[in-house]
DRENDO-1510 file (C-alpha; in Angstrom, 1 decimal, always signed):
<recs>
REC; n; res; u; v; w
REC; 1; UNK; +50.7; +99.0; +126.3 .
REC; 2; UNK; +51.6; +98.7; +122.2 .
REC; 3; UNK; +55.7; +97.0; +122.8 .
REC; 4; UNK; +58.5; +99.4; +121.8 .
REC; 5; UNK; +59.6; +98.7; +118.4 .
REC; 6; UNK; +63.6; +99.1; +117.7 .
REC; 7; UNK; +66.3; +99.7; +115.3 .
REC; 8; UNK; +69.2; +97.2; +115.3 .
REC; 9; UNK; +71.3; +99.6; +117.3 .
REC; 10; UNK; +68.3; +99.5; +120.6 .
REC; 11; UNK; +67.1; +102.8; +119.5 .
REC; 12; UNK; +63.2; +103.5; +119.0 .
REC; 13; UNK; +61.5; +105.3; +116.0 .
REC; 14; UNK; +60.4; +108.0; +118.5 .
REC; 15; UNK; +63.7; +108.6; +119.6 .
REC; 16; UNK; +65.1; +109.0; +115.9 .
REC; 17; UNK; +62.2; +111.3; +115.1 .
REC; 18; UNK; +63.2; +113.5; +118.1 .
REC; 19; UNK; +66.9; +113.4; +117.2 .
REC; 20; UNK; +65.9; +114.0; +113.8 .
REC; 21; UNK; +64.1; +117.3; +114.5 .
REC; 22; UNK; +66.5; +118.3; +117.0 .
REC; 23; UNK; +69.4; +118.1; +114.6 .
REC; 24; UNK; +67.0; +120.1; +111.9 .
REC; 25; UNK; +66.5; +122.5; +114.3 .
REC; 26; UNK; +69.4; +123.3; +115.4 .
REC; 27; UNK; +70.9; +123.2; +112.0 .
REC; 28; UNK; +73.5; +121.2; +113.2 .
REC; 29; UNK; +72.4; +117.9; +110.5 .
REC; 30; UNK; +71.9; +119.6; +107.9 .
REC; 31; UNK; +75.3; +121.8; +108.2 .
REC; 32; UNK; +77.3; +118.4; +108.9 .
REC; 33; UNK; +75.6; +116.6; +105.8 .
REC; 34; UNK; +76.2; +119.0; +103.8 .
REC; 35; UNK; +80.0; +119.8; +104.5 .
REC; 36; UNK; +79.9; +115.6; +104.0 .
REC; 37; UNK; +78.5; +115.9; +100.8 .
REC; 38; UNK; +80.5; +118.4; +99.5 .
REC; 39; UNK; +83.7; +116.9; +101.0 .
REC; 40; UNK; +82.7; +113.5; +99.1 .
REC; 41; UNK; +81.9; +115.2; +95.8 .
REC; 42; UNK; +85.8; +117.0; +96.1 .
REC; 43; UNK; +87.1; +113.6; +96.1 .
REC; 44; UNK; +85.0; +112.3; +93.7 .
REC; 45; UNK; +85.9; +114.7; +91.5 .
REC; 46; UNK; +89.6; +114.0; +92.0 .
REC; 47; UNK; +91.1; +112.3; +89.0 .
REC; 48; UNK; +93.4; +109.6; +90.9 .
REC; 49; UNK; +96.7; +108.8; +89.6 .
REC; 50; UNK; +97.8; +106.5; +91.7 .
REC; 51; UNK; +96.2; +103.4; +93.2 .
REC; 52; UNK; +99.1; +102.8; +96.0 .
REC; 53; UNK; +102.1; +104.7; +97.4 .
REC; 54; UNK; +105.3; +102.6; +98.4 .
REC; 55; UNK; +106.9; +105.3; +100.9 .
REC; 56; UNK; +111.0; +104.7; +101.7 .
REC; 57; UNK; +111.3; +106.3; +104.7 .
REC; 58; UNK; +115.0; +107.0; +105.4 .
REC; 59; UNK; +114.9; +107.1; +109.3 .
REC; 60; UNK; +117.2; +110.1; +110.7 .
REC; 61; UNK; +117.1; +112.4; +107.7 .
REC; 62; UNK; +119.3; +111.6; +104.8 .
REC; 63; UNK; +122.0; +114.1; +103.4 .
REC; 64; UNK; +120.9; +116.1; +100.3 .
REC; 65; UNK; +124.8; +116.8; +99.7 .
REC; 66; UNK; +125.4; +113.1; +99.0 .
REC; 67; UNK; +122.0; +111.7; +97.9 .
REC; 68; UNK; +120.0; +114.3; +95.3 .
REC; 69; UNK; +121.8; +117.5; +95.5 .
REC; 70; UNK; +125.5; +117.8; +95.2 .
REC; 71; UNK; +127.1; +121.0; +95.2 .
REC; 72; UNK; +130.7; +120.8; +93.3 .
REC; 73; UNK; +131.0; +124.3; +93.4 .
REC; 74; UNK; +131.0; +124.9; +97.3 .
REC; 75; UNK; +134.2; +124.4; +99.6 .
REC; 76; UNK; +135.7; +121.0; +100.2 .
REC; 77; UNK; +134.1; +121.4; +104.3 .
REC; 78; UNK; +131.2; +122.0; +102.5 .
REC; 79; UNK; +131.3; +119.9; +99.1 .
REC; 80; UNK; +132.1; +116.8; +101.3 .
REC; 81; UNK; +134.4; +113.9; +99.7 .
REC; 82; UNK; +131.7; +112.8; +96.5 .
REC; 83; UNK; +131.7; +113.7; +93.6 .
REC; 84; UNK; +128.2; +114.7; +91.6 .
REC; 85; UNK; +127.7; +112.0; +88.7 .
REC; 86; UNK; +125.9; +112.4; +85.6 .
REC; 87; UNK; +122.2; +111.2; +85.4 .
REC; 88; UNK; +120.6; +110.2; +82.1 .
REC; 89; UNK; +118.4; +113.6; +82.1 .
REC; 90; UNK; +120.5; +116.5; +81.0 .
REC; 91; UNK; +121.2; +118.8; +83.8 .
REC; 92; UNK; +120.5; +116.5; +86.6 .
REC; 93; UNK; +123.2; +115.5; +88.9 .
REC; 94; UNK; +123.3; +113.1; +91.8 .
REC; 95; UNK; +126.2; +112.4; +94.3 .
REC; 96; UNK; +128.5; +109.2; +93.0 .
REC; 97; UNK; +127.3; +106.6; +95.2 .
REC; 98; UNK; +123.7; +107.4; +93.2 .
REC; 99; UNK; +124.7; +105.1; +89.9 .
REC; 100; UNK; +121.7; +102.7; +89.6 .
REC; 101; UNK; +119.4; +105.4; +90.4 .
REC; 102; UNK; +121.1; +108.2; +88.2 .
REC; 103; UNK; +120.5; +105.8; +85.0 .
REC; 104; UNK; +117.0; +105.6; +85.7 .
REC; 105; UNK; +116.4; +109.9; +86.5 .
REC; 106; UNK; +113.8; +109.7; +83.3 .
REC; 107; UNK; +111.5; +107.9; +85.8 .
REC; 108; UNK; +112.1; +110.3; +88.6 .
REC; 109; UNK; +111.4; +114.0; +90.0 .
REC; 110; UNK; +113.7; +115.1; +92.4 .
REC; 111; UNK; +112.3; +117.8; +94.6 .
REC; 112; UNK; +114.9; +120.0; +96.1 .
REC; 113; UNK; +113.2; +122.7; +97.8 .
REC; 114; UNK; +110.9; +121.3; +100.9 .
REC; 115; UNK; +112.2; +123.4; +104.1 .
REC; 116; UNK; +110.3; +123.5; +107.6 .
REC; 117; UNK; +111.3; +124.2; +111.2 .
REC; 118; UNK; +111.5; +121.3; +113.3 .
REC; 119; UNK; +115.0; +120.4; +113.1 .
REC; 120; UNK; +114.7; +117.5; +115.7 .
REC; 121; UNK; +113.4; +113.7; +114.8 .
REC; 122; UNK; +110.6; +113.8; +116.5 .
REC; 123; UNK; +108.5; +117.0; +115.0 .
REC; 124; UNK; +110.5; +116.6; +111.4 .
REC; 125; UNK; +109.4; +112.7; +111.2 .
REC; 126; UNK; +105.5; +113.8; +112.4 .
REC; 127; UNK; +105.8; +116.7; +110.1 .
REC; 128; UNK; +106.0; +115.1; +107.4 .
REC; 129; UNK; +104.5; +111.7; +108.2 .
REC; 130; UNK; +101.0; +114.1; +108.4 .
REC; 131; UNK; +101.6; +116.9; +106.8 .
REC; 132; UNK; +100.5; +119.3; +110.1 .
REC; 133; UNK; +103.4; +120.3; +112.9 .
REC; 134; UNK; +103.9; +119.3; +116.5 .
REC; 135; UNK; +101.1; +121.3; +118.5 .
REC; 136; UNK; +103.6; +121.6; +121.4 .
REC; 137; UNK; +107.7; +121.3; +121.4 .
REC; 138; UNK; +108.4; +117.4; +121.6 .
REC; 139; UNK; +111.8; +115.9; +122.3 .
REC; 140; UNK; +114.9; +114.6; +119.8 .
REC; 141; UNK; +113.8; +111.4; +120.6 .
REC; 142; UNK; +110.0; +111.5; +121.4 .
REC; 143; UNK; +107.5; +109.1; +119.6 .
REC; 144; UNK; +104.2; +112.0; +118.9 .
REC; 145; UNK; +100.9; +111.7; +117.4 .
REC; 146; UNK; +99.5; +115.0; +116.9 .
REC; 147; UNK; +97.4; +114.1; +113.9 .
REC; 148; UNK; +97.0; +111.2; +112.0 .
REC; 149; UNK; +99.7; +109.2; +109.3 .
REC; 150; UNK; +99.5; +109.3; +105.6 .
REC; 151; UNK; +99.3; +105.7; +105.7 .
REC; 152; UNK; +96.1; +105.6; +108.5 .
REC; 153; UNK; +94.4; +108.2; +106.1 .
REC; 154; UNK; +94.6; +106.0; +103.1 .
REC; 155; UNK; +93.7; +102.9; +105.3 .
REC; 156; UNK; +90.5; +104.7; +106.8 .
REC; 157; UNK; +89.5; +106.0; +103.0 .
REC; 158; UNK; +90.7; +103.6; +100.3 .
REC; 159; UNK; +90.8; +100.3; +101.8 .
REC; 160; UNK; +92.0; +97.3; +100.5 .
REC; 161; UNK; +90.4; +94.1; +99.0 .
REC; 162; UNK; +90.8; +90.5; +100.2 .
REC; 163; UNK; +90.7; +91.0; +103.8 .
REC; 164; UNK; +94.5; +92.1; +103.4 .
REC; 165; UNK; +95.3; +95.3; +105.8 .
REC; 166; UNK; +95.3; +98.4; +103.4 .
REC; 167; UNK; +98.8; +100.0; +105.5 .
REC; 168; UNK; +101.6; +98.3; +106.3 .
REC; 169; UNK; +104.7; +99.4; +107.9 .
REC; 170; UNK; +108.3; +97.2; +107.2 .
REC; 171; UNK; +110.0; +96.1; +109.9 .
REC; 172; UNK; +108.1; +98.4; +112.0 .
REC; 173; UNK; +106.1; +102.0; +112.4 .
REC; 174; UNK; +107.6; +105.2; +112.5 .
REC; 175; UNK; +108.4; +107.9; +115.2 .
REC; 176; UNK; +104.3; +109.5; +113.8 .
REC; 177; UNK; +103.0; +106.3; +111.6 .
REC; 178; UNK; +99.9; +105.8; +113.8 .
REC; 179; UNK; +96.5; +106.4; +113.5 .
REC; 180; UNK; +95.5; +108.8; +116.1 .
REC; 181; UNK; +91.8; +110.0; +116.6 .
REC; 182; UNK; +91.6; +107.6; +113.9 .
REC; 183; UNK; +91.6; +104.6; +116.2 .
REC; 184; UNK; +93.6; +101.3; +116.2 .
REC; 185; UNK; +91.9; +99.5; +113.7 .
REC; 186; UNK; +93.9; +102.2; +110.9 .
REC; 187; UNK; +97.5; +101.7; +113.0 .
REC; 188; UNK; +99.7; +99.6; +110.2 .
REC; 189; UNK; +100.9; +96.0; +110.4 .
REC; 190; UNK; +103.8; +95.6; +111.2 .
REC; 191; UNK; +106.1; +92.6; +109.3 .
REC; 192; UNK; +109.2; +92.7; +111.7 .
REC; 193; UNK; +111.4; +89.7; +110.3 .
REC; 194; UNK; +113.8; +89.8; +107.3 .
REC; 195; UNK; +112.4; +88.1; +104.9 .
REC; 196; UNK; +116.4; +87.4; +103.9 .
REC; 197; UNK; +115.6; +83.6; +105.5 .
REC; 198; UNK; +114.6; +80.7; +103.5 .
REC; 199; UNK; +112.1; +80.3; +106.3 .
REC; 200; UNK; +110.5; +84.1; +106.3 .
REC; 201; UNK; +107.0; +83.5; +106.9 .
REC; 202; UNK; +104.8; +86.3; +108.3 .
REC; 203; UNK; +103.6; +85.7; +112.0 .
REC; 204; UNK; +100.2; +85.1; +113.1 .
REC; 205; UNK; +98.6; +85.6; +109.4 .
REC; 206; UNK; +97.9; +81.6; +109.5 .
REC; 207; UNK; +96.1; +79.0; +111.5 .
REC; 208; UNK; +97.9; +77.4; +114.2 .
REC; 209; UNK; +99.6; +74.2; +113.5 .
REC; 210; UNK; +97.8; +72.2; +116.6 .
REC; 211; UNK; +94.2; +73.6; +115.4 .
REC; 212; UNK; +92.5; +71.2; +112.9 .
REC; 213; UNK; +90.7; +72.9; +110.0 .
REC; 214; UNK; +87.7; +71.4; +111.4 .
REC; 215; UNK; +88.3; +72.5; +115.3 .
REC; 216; UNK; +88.9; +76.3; +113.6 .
REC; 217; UNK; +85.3; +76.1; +112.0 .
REC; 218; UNK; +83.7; +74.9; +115.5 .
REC; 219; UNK; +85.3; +77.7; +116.9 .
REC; 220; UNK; +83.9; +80.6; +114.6 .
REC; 221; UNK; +80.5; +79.0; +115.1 .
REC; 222; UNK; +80.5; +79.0; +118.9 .
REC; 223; UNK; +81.7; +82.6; +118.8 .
REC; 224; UNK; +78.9; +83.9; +116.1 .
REC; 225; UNK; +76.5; +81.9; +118.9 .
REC; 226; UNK; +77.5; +84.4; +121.3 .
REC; 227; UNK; +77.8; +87.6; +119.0 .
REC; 228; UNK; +74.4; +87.1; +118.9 .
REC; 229; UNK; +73.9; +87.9; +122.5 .
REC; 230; UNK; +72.9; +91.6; +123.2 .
REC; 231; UNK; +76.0; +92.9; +125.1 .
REC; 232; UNK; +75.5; +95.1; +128.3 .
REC; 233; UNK; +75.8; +98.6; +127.0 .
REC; 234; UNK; +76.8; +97.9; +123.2 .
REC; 235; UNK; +75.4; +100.9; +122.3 .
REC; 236; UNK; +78.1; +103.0; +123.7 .
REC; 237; UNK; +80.3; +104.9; +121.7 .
REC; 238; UNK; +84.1; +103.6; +122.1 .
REC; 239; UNK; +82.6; +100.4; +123.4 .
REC; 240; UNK; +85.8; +97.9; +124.3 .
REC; 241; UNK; +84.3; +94.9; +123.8 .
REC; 242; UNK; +83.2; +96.1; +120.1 .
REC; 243; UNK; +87.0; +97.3; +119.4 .
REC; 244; UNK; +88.3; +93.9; +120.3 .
REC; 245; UNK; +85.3; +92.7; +117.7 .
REC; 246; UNK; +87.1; +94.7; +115.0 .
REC; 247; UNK; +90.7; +93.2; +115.5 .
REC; 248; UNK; +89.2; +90.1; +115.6 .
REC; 249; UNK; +87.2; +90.5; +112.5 .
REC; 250; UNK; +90.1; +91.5; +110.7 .
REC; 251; UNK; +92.3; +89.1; +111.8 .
REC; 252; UNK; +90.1; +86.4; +110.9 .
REC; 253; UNK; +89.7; +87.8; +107.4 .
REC; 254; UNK; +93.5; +88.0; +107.3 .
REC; 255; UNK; +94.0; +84.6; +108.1 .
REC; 256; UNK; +91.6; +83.0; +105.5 .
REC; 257; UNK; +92.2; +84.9; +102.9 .
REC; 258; UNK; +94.1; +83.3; +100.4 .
REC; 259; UNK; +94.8; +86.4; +98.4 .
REC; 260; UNK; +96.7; +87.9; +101.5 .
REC; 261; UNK; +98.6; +84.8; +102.3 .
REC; 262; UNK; +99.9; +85.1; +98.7 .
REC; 263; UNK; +101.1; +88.0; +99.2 .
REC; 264; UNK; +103.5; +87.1; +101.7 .
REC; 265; UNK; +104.8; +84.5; +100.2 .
REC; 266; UNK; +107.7; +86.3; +98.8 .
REC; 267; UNK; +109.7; +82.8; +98.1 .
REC; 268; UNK; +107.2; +82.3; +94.9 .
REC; 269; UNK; +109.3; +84.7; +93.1 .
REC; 270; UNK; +112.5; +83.6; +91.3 .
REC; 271; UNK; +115.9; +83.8; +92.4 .
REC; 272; UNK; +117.1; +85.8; +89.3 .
REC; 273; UNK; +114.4; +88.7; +90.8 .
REC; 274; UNK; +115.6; +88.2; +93.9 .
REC; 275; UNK; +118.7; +88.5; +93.7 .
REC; 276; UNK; +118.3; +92.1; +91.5 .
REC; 277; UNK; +116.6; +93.5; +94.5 .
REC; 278; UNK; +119.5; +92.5; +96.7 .
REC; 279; UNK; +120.0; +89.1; +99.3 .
REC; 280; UNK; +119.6; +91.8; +102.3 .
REC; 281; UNK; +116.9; +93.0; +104.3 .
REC; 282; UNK; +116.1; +96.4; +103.1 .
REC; 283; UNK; +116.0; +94.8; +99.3 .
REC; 284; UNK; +113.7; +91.8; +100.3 .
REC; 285; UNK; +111.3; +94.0; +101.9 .
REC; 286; UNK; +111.3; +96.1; +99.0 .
REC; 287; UNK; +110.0; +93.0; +97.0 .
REC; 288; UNK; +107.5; +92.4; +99.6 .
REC; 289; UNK; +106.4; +95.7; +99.4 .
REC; 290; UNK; +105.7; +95.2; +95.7 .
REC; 291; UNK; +103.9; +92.1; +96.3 .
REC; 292; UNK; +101.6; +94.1; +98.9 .
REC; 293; UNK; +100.4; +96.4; +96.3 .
REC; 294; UNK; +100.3; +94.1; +94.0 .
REC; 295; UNK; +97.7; +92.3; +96.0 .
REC; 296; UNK; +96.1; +95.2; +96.2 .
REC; 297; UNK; +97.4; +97.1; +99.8 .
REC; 298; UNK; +97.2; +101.1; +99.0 .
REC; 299; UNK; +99.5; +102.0; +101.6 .
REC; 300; UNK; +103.1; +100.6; +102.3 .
REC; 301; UNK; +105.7; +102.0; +104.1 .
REC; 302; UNK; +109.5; +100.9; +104.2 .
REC; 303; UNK; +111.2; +101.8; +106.9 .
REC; 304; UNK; +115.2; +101.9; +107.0 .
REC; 305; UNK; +117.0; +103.3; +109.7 .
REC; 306; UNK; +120.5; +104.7; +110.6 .
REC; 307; UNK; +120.5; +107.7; +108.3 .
REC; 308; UNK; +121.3; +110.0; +111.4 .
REC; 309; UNK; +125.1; +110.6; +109.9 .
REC; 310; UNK; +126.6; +112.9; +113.0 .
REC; 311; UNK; +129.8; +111.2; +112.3 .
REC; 312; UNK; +131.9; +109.5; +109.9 .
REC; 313; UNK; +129.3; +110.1; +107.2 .
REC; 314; UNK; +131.0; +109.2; +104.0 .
REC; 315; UNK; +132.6; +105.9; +105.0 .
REC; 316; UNK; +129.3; +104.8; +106.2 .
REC; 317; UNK; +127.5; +105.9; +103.0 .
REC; 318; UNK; +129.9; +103.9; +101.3 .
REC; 319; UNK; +128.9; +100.8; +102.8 .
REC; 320; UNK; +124.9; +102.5; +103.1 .
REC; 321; UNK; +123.9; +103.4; +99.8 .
REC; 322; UNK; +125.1; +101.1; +97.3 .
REC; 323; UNK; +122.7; +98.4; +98.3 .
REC; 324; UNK; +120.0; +100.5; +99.8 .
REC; 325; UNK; +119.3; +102.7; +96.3 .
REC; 326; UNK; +120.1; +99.5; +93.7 .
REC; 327; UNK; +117.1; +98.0; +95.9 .
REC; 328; UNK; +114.8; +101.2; +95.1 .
REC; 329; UNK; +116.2; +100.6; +91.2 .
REC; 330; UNK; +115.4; +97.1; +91.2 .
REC; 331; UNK; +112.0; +98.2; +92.6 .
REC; 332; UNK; +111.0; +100.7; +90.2 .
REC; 333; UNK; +112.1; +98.6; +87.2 .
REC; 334; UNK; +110.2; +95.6; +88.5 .
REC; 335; UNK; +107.1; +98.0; +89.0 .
REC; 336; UNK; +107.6; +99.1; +85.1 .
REC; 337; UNK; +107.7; +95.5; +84.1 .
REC; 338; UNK; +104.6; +94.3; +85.7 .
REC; 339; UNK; +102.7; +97.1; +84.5 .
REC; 340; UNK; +102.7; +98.5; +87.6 .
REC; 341; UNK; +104.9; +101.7; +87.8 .
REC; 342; UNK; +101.9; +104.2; +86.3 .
REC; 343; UNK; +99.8; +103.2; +89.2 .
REC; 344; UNK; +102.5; +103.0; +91.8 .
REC; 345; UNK; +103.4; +105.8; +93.8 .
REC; 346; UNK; +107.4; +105.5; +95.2 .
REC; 347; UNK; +108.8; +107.9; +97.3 .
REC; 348; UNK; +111.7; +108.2; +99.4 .
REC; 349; UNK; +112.8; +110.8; +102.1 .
REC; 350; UNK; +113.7; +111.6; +105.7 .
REC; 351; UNK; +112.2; +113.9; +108.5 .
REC; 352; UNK; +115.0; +116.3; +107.1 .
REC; 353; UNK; +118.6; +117.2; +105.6 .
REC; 354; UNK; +121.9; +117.7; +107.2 .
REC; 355; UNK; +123.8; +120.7; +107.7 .
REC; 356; UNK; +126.3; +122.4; +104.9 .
REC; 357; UNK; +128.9; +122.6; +106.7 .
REC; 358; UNK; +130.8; +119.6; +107.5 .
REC; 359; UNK; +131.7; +118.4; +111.4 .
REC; 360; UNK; +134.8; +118.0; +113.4 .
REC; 361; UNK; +133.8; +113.9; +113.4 .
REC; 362; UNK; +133.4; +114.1; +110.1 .
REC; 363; UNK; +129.4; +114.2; +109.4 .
REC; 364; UNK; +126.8; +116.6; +109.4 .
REC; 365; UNK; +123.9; +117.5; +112.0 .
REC; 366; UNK; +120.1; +118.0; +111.6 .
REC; 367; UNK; +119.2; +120.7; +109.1 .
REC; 368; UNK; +115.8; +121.5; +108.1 .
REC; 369; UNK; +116.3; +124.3; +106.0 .
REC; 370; UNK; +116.3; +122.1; +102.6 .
REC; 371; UNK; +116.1; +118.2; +102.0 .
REC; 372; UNK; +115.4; +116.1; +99.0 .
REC; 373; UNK; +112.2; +114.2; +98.1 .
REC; 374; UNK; +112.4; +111.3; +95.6 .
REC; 375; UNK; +109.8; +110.4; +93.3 .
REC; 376; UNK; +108.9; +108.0; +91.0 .
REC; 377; UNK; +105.3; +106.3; +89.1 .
REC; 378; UNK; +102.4; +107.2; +90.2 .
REC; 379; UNK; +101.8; +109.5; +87.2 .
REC; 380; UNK; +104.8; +111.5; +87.7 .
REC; 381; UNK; +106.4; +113.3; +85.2 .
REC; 382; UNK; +110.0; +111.8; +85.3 .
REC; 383; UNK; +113.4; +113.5; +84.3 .
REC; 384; UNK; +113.0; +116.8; +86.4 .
REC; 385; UNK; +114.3; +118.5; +89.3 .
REC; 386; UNK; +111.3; +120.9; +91.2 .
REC; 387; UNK; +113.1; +123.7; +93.0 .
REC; 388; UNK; +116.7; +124.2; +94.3 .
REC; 389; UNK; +118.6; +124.9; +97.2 .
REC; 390; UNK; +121.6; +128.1; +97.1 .
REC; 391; UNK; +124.9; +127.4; +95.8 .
REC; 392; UNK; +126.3; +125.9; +98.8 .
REC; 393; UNK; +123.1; +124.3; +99.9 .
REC; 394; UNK; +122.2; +125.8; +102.8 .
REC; 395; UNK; +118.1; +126.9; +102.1 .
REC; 396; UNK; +115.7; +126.1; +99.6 .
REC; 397; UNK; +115.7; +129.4; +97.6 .
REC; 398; UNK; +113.7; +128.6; +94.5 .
REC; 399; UNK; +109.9; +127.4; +94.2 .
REC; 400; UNK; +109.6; +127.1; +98.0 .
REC; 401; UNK; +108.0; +124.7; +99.7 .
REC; 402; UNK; +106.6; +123.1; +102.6 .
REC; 403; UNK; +105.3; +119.4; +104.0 .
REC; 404; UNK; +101.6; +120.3; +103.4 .
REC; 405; UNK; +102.6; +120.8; +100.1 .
REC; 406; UNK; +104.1; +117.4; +99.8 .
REC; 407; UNK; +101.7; +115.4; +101.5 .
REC; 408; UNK; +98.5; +117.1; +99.9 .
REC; 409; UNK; +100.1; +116.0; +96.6 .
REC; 410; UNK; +100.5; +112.5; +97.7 .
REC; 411; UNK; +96.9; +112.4; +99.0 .
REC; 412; UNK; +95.6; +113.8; +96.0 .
REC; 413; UNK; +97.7; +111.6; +93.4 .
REC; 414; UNK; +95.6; +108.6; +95.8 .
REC; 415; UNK; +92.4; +110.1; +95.1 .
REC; 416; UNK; +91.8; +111.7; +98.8 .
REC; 417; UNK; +91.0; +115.5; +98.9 .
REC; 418; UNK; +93.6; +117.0; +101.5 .
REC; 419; UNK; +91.5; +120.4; +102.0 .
REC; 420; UNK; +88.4; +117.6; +103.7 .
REC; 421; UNK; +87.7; +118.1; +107.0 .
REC; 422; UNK; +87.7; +115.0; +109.6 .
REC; 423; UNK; +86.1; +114.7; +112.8 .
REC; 424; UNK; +87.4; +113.3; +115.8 .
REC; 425; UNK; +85.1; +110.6; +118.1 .
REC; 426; UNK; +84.3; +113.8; +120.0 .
REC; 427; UNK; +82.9; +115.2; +116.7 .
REC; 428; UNK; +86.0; +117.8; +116.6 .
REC; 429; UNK; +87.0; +118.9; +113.3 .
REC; 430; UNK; +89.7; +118.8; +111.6 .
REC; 431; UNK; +91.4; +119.9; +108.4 .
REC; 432; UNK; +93.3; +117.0; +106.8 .
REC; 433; UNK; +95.9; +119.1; +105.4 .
REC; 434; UNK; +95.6; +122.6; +106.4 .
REC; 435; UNK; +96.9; +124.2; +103.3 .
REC; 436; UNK; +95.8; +121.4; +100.5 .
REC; 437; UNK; +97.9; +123.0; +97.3 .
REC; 438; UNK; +99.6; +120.6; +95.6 .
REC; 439; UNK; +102.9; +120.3; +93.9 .
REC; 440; UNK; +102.1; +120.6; +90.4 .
REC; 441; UNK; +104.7; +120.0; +89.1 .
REC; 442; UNK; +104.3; +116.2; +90.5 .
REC; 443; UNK; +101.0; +115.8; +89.0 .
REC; 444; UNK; +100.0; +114.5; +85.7 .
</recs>
C-alpha cells in the first residue's frame, strides 16, 4: 500500500483536492477569494497618510466648554468660570487654560461636531475605541468588547518591524482597547510604570539578570528540539498549546531585539527634551510614545485618566490641564522637529462631553450630544475647526457627525480600508466600520 504523502499541516493531497472541489462547488472559495481580493486591492489603493497614530485618550470624557469649544456668549451656569483665548488661527478659540496648544492651532483641526448616544463610560469609550456601538446596554462602569480596538486592527494589519509589538497602551488598556475575535496575540502591551524614575526600565522586555547569555541560548535550543515534535492534535483550530507558541515567539523577539530595547530607553534623550515634555508621568509617557513610533510601533495609545469632572470641575482643571496639554505641545513640536509630524497621526479625545449646564457641586455630568476631537500630523490640514455645536453648546448642529466617521478616517489616514469585511474564527463576517465615510475635511 503506496504511504500517504502530507502537507506540513498532516493533511493529504487527496484531502486538499476534495476540499478544493467542494469549496468550488459550492461556490463558497471562490466567493471568499474574491471578496479577499477585492478587500486587499481597496487598501492597496488607499493612499496612506500616516504611518502611526499616537491616540490621547482622555479617560471620563473631557469638557468641550473648557478644552476646544468655549461659548462666551452663553450664561455664566452655562459659560462656566474660563474665559475663551485667542489661538494663532483667526476665528479659532480655545478655553484659557489652552495656551501652549492655542499657539500651535496651525498644526491642528478641531472637530466640534461628533454626537452619539451612549452617554455612559462604558458604550461611549467602546464606541469610539471601534467605531461600532454596544450590541446590548452595558453598565457606567463595565469593561465590553463588542468588536475589536483601533489599535488591535492596526496591530493585525500593519505590523511593526524589529520584533517590537505594533500597539501599545500607556499605563494601561482602556474600558474597549482589546482585541476581540481578533485574539490575544493583537491585545496591546501594556507599560504600567512612570517612566518619571531615574530607574524606569520596562519589565520583562530583557533577559533575567541570573540567566547567562550562554544558559539563554541552551535554552532556545532545547525548546526548538521539542517544537520539532508533532503535538497531539496541532492541527486544531484554536489549539492552546500553539497560542502559548505565539506569546512566546513574540516575547522572545521582544527581548532580543535591540531595536525595541532602544526604544524604551527613554533616559537616552536629553534633559533639556525632557524637561519641555514635563518631569510628570503623563509628559514622560508622551516621550515614550514618540520613541515607540519612532522605532517604528504603528499604534500607541496614551491613556490619562480622571477626566470624569462631576464636581469641582474648574479648580481641578486648573491644576489638570496646564501640564497635561503643554505635554501634547511638547509632543507635536518634537514630532515636527524630527521630521516626524507628516507621518504622525495625534489625537486626543474622550468617550464623550459634559453637560451645558453647570451642577450644584460645581461640574458637569456625561453628555453625548457634542464633544471635541483634536487633531494634529498625519497629513492633516491644520488651522481649522470641522463643525460646531449651538450657541450654548448643547448639540452638534453643523456638519454632523458620528464615531464611524471618525474612526474610518483614522483607519484610512493608516492605510486600512474601513468598509473591509473581517471574519471571526468561526468564519463570521464582519464589517470593520459599518458606514466607512470619512471626514474629509481631515484628509489630505
Amino acid at each position: 500500500m503506496p504511504a500517504i504523502r502530507t502537507n506540513c499541516q498532516g493533511m493529504t493531497r487527496r484531502d486538499g483536492i476534495r476540499l478544493g472541489l467542494g469549496g468550488l462547488v459550492a461556490g463558497g472559495l471562490v466567493g471568499t477569494l474574491k471578496a479577499r481580493a477585492a478587500a486587499e486591492q481597496r487598501t492597496a489603493d488607499l493612499a496612506r497618510q500616516a504611518d502611526a497614530c499616537i491616540l490621547i485618550w482622555m479617560d471620563g470624557g473631557p469638557s468641550h466648554y473648557e478644552t476646544f469649544d468655549p461659548k462666551p456668549d452663553a450664561p455664566a451656569e452655562i459659560r462656566g468660570s474660563f474665559a475663551p483665548i485667542a489661538t494663532k488661527t483667526v476665528g479659532m478659540q480655545f478655553s484659557q487654560l489652552m495656551t501652549r496648544l492655542a499657539a500651535l492651532s496651525e498644526d491642528l483641526a478641531i472637530v466640534r461636531s461628533i454626537r452619539h448616544d451612549q452617554g455612559n463610560h462604558g458604550a461611549g469609550n467602546h464606541y469610539m475605541m471601534t467605531g461600532a456601538p454596544p450590541r446590548i446596554p452595558v453598565g457606567c462602569g463595565a469593561f465590553v468588547s463588542f468588536h475589536p480596538s483601533m489599535g488591535s486592527v492596526v496591530s493585525k494589519l500593519n505590523g511593526a518591524p524589529h520584533g517590537i509589538p505594533p500597539y501599545f497602551s500607556i499605563p494601561r488598556m482602556s474600558r474597549s482597547g482589546g482585541p476581540n475575535f481578533l485574539g490575544a496575540r493583537y491585545a496591546p502591551f501594556e507599560v504600567p510604570d512612570s517612566p518619571t524614575s531615574s530607574s524606569f526600565q520596562v519589565r520583562d522586555v530583557t533577559i533575567p539578570s541570573g540567566l547567562t547569555e550562554q544558559r539563554y541560548d541552551s535554552r532556545q535550543q532545547i525548546k526548538c528540539q521539542i517544537d520539532q515534535m508533532l503535538r497531539i492534535n496541532e492541527q486544531a483550530a484554536g489549539d492552546p498549546v500553539l497560542a502559548v507558541d505565539e506569546f512566546y515567539q513574540q516575547g522572545l523577539e521582544l527581548v532580543s531585539s535591540p531595536a525595541a530595547q532602544a526604544a524604551f530607553d527613554i533616559h537616552r534623550e536629553p534633559d533639556v527634551l525632557r524637561d519641555r515634555y514635563g518631569r510628570n508621568s503623563f509628559g514622560q509617557r508622551a516621550l515614550l510614545a514618540r520613541r515607540l513610533v519612532s522605532a517604528g510601533v504603528p499604534f500607541v495609545t496614551l491613556y490619562e485618566g480622571g477626566w470624569d469632572h462631576h464636581e469641582d470641575l474648574f479648580n481641578r482643571f486648573e491644576e489638570k490641564v496646564p501640564p497635561f496639554e503643554s505635554a501634547i505641545a511638547a509632543l507635536i513640536e518634537d514630532l515636527r522637529s524630527q521630521g516626524m509630524l507628516e507621518r504622525t497621526l495625534v489625537v486626543a479625545l474622550g468617550e464623550f462631553g459634559r453637560t451645558p449646564k453647570i451642577n450644584d457641586r460645581g461640574g458637569r455630568d456625561h453628555w453625548s450630544n457634542a464633544m471635541s476631537v483634536m487633531f494634529a500630523g498625519g497629513g492633516t490640514p491644520g488651522g481649522q475647526v470641522v463643525g460646531a455645536t449651538d450657541r450654548q453648546g448643547y448639540a452638534a448642529i453643523e456638519r454632523v457627525l458620528a464615531p464611524e466617521n471618525f474612526v474610518s478616517t483614522i483607519y484610512t489616514k493608516l492605510g486600512i480600508d474601513p468598509g473591509q469585511v473581517l471574519y471571526t474564527p468561526q468564519g463570521r463576517p464582519t464589517h470593520l466600520v459599518s458606514d466607512a465615510t470619512v471626514i474629509a475635511e481631515l484628509m489630505s
